[in-house]
C-alpha positions in Angstrom: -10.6 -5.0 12.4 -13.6 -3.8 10.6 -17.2 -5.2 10.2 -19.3 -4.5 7.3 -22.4 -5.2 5.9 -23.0 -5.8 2.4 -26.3 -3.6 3.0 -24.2 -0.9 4.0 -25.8 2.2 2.1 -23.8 4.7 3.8 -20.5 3.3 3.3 -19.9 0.7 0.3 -19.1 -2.6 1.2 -16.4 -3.0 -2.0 -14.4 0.0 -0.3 -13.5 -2.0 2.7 -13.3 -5.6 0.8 -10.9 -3.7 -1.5 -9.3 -2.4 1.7 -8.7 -5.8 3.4 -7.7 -7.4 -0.1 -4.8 -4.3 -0.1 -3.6 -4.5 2.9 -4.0 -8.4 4.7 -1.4 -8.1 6.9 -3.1 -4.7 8.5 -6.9 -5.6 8.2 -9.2 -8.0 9.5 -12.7 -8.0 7.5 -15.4 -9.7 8.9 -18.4 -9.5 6.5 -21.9 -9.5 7.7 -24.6 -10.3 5.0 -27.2 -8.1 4.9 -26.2 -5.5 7.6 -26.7 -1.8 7.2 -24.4 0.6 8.2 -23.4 0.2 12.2 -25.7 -2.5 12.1 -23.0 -5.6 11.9 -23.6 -6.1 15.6 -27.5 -5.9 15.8 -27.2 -8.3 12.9 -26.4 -11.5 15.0 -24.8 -9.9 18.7 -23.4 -13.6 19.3 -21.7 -13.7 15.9 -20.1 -10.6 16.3 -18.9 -11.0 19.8 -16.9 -14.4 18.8 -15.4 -12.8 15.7 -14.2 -9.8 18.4 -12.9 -11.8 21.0 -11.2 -14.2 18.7 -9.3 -11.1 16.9 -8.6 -9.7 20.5 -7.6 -12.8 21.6 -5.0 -13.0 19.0 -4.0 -9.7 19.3 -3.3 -8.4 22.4 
């Protein structure tokens, strides 16, 4: 599972888009507009959370 922001500046967002779009059945994008690099969570904390437990739900 990986969370990125499309403000990353760090990291580019289009390396893990073209990582998810390679490999569905391994990765789990979640996409957060506007949020800079480690900032997916500070971005919207209730968003994030759901999207986590939903994947962890299904996954473990």
């Amino acid at each position: 599972m990986l969370f990125h922001g499309t403000g990353d500046t760090v990291v580019p967002y289009a390396t893990s888009a073209e990582f998810a779009r390679d490999r569905p059945d391994k990765v789990t994008l979640v996409t957060v507009e506007g949020a800079s690099h480690t900032g997916a969570w500070n971005a919207d904390p209730d968003a994030y959370g759901k999207e986590l437990a939903a994947f962890l739900a299904q996954h473990t």
